[in-house]
C-alpha positions as CSV (number, residue, x, y, z in Angstrom):
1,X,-1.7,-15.7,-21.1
2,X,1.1,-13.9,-19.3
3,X,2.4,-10.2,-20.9
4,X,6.2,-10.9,-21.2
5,X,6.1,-7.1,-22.2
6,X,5.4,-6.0,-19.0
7,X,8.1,-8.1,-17.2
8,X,10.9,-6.2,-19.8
9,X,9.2,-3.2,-18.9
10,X,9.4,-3.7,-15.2
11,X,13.0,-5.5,-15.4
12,X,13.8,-2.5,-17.8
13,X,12.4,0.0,-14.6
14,X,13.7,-2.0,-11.8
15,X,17.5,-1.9,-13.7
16,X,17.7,2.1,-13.9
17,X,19.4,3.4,-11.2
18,X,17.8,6.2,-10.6
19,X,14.5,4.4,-10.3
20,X,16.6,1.9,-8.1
21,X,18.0,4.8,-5.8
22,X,14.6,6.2,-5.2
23,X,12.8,2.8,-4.4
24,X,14.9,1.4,-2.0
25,X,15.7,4.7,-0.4
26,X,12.1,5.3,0.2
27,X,11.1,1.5,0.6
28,X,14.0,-0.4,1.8
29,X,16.7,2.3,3.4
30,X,18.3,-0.8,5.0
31,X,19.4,-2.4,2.2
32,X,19.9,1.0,0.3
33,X,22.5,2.1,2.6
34,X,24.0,-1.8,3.2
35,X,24.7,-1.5,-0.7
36,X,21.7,-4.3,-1.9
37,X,21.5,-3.8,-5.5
38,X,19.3,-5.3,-8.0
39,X,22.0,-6.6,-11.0
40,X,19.6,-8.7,-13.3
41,X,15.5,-9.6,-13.5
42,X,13.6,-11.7,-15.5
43,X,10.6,-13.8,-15.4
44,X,13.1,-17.1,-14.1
45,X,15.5,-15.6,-12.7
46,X,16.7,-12.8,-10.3
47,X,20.3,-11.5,-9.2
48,X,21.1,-9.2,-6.2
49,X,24.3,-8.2,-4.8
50,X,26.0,-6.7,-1.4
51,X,29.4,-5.7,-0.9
52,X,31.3,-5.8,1.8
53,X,32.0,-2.5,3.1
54,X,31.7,-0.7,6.4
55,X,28.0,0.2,6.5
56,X,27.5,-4.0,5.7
57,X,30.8,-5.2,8.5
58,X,30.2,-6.9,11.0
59,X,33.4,-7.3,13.9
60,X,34.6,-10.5,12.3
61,X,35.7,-8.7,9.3
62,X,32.7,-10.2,6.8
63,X,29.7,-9.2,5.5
64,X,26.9,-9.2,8.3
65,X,24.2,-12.0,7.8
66,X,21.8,-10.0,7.7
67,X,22.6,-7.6,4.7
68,X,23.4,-10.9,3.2
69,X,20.2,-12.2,4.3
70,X,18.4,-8.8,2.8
71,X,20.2,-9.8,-0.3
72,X,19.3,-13.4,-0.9
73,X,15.4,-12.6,-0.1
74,X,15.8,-9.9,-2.6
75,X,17.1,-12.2,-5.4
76,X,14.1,-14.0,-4.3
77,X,11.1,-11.2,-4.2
78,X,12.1,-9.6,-6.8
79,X,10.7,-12.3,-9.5
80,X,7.2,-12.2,-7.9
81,X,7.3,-8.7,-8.2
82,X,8.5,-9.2,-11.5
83,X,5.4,-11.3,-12.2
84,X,3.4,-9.1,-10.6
85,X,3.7,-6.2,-12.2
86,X,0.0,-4.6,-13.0
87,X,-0.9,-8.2,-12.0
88,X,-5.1,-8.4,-12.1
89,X,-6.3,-9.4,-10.3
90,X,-4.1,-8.3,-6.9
91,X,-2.0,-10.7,-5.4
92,X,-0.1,-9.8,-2.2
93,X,3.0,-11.9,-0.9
94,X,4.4,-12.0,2.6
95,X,7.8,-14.1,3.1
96,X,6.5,-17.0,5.9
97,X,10.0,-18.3,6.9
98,X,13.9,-17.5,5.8
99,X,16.6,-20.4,6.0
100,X,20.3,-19.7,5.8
101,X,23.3,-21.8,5.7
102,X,26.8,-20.0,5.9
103,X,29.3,-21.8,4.1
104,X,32.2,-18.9,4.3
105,X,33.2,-15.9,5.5
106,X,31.9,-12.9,2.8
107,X,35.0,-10.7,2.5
108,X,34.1,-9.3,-1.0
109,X,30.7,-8.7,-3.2
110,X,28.6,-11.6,-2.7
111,X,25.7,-12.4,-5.4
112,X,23.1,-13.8,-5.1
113,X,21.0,-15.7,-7.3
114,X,17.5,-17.3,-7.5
115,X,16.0,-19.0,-10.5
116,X,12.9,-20.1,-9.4
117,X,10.7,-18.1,-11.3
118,X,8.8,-21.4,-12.6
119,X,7.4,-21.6,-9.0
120,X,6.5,-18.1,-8.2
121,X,4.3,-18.2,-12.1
122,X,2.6,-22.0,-10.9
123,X,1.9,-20.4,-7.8
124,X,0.2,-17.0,-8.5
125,X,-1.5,-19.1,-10.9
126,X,-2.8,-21.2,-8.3
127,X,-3.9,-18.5,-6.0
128,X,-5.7,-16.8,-8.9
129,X,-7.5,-20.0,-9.7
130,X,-8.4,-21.3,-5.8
131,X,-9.0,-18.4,-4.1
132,X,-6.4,-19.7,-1.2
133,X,-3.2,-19.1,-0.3
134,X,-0.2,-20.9,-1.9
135,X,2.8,-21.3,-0.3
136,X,6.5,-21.8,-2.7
137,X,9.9,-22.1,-1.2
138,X,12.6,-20.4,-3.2
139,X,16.1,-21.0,-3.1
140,X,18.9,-18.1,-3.5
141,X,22.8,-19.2,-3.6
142,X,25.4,-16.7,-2.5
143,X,29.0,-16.7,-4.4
144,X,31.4,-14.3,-4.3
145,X,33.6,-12.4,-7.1
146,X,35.8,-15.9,-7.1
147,X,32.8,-18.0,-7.4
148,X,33.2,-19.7,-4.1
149,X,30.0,-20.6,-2.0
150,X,29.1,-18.2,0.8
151,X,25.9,-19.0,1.8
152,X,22.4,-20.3,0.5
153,X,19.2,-19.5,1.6
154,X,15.7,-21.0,1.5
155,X,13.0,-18.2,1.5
156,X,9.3,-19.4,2.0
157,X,6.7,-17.2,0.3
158,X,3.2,-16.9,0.5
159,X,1.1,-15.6,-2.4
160,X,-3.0,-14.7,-1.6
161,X,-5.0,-12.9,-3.9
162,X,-6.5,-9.6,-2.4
163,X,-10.0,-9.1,-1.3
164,X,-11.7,-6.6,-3.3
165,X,-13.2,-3.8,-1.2
């Protein structure tokens, strides 16, 4: 039986922004500095943004694809970490494969947001219960502050529970 507790707790933790600076400055300084922040986490759903600003430009005058690309994998990622918060046994993930599709220019804020958190549970269940590797593709859709459609993305996860040592 899944401890919702501990998703608020960690979508409680993951929302301060002190605990937010700290993390990605020390984990992801890429997507710190592009201005990839964490606005919403729960067990089905996740929502990341990046603005467009000079440290995320590109020459065209739009966001670069890859901060955007940073973004949608972290609307993504962040609901199996969600789930897999003190997690036992250990499960790792590793993304396998990203898809994007560009559908506009990203002049302003773009968010991102993934609600696939139904396949990342079924899935860590499944790895728990085989033994093997399960794979889940999860889907993250780009807008931006108008509600227009920037860009989607497919991001392909794989879930394996860890070896004991």
């Amino acid at each position: 039986m899944k401890d919702y507790r501990l998703l608020d707790k960690f979508s409680m933790r993951v929302s301060n922004p002190i605990y937010q600076f700290f993390y990605l400055l020390t984990n992801l300084p890429s997507a710190y500095f592009s201005g990839v922040r964490v606005k919403y986490v729960s067990e089905k759903m996740g929502i990341v943004t990046v603005p467009y600003k000079w440290f995320s430009k590109n020459p065209f005058k739009s966001t670069y694809f890859a901060c955007l690309s940073m973004a949608a994998e972290m609307s993504t990622g962040i609901i199996a970490l969600a789930h897999l918060y003190k997690q036992e046994p250990k499960v790792s993930i590793l993304v396998r494969k990203i898809e994007g599709t560009f559908h506009k220019k990203a002049t302003s804020r773009t968010t991102f947001t993934c609600e696939d958190g139904g396949r990342v549970e079924s899935a860590i269940r499944d790895t728990i219960a085989t033994g093997k590797s399960v794979y889940v593709n999860m889907y993250a859709t780009g807008k931006d502050k108008n509600g227009e459609l920037i860009a989607t993305f497919t991001v392909s996860w794989s879930f394996m529970v860890k070896s004991k040592k």
